[in-house]
C-alpha positions in Angstrom: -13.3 15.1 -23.6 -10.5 13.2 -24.9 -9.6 10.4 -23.8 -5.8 9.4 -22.7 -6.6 5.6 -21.5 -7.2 4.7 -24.9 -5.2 1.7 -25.8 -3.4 2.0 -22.4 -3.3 -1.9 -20.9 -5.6 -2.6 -18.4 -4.5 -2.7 -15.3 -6.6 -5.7 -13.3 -3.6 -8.2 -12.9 -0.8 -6.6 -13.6 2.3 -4.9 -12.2 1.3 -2.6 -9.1 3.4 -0.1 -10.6 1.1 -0.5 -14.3 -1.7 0.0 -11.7 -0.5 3.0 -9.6 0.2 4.8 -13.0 -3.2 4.1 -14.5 -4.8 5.3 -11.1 -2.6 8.5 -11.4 -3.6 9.2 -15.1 -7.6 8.5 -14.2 -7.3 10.8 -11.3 -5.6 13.5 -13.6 -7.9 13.1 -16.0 -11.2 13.6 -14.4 -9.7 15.6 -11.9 -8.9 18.2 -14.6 -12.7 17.5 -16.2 -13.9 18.3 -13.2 -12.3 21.7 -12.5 -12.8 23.1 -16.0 -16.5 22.3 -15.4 -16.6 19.2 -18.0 -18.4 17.4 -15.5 -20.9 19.6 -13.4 -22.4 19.3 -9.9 -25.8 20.2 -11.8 -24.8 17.1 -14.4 -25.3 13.3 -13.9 -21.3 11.8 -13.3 -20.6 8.7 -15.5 -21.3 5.6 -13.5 -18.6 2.7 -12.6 -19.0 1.0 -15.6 -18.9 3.6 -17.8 -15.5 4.7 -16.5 -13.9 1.2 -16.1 -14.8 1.0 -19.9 -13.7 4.6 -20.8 -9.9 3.8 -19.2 -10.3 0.3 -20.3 -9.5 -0.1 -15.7 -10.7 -2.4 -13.7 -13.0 -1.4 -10.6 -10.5 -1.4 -7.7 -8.2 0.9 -10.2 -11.0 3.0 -10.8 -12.2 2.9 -7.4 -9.2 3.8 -5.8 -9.3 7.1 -8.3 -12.6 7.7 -7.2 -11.5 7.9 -3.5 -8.6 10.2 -4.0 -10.9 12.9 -5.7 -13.6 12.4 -2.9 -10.3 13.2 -0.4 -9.8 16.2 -2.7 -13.0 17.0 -2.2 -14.1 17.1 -6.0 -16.5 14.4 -5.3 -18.7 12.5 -3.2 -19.9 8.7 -3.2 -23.3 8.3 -2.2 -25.1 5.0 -1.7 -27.8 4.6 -4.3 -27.5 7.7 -6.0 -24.0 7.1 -7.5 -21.0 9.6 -7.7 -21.5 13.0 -7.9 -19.2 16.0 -8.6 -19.2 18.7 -5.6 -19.3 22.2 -5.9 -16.4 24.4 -6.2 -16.9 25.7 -2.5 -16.4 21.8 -1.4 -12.8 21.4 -3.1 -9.5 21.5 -1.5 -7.6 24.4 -2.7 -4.7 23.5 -0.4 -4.3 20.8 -2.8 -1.6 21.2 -4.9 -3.4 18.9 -7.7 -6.5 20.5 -7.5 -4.7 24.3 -7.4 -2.6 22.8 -10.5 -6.2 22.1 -12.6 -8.0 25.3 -11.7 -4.9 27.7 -12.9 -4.9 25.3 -16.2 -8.6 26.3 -16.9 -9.4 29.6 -18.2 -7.3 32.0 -16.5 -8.2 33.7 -13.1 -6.0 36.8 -12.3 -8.4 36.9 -9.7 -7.0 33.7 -8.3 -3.4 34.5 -8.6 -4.7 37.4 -6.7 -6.2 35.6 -4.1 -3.1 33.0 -3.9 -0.3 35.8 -3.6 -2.5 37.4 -0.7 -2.0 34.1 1.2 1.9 34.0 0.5 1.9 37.4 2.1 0.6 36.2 5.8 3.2 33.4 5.0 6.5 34.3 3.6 7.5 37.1 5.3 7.3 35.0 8.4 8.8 32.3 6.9 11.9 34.2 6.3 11.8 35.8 9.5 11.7 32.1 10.8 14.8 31.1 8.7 17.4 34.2 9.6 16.6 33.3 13.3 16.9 29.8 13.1 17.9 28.3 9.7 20.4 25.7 10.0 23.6 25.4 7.5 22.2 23.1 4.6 19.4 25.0 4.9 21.3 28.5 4.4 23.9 27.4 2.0 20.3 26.4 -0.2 18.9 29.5 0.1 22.0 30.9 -1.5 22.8 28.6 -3.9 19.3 29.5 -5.2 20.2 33.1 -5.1 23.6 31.7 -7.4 21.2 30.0 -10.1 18.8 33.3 -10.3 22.5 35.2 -11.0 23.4 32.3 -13.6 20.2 32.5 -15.3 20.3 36.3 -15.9 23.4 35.2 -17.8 22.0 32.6 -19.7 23.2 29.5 -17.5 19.5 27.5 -16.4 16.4 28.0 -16.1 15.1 31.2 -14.3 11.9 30.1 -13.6 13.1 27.1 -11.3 15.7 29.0 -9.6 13.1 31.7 -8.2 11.2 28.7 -6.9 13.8 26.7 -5.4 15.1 30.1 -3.4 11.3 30.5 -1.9 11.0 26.9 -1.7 14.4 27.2 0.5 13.1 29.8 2.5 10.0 28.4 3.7 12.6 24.7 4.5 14.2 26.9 6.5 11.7 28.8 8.4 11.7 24.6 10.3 7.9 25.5 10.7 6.3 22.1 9.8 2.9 23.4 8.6 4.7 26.0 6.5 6.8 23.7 5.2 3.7 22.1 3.5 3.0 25.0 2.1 6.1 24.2 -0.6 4.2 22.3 -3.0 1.4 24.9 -3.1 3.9 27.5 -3.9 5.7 25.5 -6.4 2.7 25.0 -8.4 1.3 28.0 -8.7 4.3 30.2 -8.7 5.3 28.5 -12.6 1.9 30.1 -13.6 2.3 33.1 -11.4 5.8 34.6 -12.0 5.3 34.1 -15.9 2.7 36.7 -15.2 3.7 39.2 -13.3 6.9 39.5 -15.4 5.0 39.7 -18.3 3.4 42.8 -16.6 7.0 44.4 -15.4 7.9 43.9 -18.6 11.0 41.8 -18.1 11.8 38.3 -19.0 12.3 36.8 -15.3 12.0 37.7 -11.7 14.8 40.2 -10.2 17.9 38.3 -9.3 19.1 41.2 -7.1 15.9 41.8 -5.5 15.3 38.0 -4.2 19.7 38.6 -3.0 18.2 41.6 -0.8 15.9 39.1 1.2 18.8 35.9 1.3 21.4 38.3 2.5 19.3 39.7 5.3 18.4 35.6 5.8 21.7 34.7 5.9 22.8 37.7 8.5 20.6 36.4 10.9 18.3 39.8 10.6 15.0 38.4 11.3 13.0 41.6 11.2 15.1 43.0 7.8 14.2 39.4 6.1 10.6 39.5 7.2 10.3 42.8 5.8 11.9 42.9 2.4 10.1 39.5 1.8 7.1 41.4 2.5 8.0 44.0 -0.2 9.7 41.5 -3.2 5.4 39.3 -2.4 3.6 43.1 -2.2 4.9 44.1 -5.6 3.9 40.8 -7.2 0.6 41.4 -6.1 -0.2 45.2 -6.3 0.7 43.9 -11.0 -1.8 41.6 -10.5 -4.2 44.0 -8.9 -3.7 46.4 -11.7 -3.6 44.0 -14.2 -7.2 42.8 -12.9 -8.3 46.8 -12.4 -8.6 45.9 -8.7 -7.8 48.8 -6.0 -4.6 48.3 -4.2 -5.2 46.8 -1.0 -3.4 47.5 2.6 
C-alpha cells in the first residue's frame, strides 16, 4: 500500500492544525485500506508502533485516528489483543467517509442499487416536505439550482454540481432535521452515481428539464405533484441501474 505520510513532518509538537491534517490523512488512508480489503478482519492489523512509524505520527495523532475508525465502525480496540479490522456487516454506511471508500473500490452497481433504493423512501418526501413548507432562501435555492442545470446544458458550470446542489436544496428544504443529514450521503455518492446512469441513457448529464418538473411543482406549493415526480426523475435512475446489473425491475 503506498504510503502518503512519507516525508510528511511529524506531528507530536506542532501546530494543532499540522496535527488535525495528519489525523485526517491517517484516517483516509487506512480508512480506504480497510474498505478495499488491504487490511482484513481474517488479517493481523499493524500494531501502534508500526503505524506511528509508517506516518512518521506520534501516538495521540495516531490514536485519535484509530478512534475515529472504531466510531465508523471499521475497527475495534481490544485490550491485549490489539486493533482489529471489523467486518463489512459492522461498518457505518451512513457515513459519508466510509460510503466515499467503498464506491472508490471495485465498482458495485449493486451498491448504487441499493443506495438509490434508499433515496426513493426519502426524496419524494423530502420534496413533498419542501412545497408545503419550504421557506424563501430555501425556495429561491432550489431554483437557482434548477438555473445552473439550464447554464450547464449551455456550457456555463459544471453539471454534475448543479444536479447535486438542486437535491441537496430539496432535502434543506424539506426542514426535516434527520433528512437533512442525509445531504452529505447524497452528495457523495450521487458524483459516482449520476456519471453512471447518464452513461447508460446515453447523454452527457442529468435532464435539466426533468429536475424543473419537480422545482416548479416545489415552488407551487403542490406537495403531492412534487412528491410524485421526484418519485419518477429517483425510479428512472434506478430501474438503468437494475438493467445495467441484469436485475428485474422492482415495485
Amino acid at each position: 500500500m503506498t504510503d502518503p505520510a512519507a516525508a510528511r513532518p511529524r506531528a507530536e509538537g506542532g501546530a494543532p492544525d499540522e496535527g488535525r491534517n495528519l489525523t485526517a490523512s491517517i484516517v483516509n488512508d487506512l480508512g480506504l485500506a480497510i474498505v478495499t480489503q488491504s487490511y482484513r478482519a481474517d488479517q493481523p492489523f499493524p500494531t501502534e508502533a508500526e503505524l506511528c512509524q509508517r506516518y512518521d505520527a506520534s501516538r495521540p495523532v495516531l490514536r485519535e485516528a484509530v478512534k475515529m475508525l472504531t466510531a465508523k465502525g471499521l475497527l475495534l480496540a481490544r485490550k491485549r489483543a490489539g486493533t482489529v479490522v471489523q467486518p463489512e456487516g459492522s461498518w457505518n454506511l451512513l457515513d459519508p467517509d466510509v460510503l466515499r471508500w467503498m464506491l472508490q473500490r471495485d465498482f458495485s452497481i449493486d451498491l448504487l442499487i441499493d443506495f438509490t433504493e434508499i433515496r426513493m423512501s426519502i426524496e419524494p418526501r423530502a420534496a413533498t416536505l419542501a412545497a408545503h413548507s419550504a421557506t424563501g432562501p430555501q425556495r429561491r435555492a432550489i431554483s437557482e439550482a434548477i438555473q445552473r442545470m439550464f447554464a450547464a446544458d449551455q456550457g456555463e458550470g459544471d453539471a454534475l454540481d448543479a444536479d447535486i446542489a438542486f437535491h441537496v436544496a430539496v432535502l434543506e428544504a424539506s426542514n426535516n432535521r434527520f433528512m437533512r443529514q442525509f445531504t452529505g450521503l447524497v452528495e457523495t455518492t450521487l458524483r459516482f452515481s449520476i456519471r453512471r446512469t447518464n452513461e447508460y441513457k446515453g447523454v452527457p448529464r442529468a435532464s435539466a428539464r426533468d429536475h424543473k418538473r419537480v422545482a416548479d411543482a416545489i415552488l407551487a406549493g403542490e406537495p403531492a405533484v412534487a412528491g410524485a415526480r421526484m418519485s419518477d426523475l429517483i425510479r428512472g435512475a434506478l430501474e438503468l441501474l437494475l438493467v445495467a446489473g441484469k436485475h428485474p425491475l422492482r415495485p
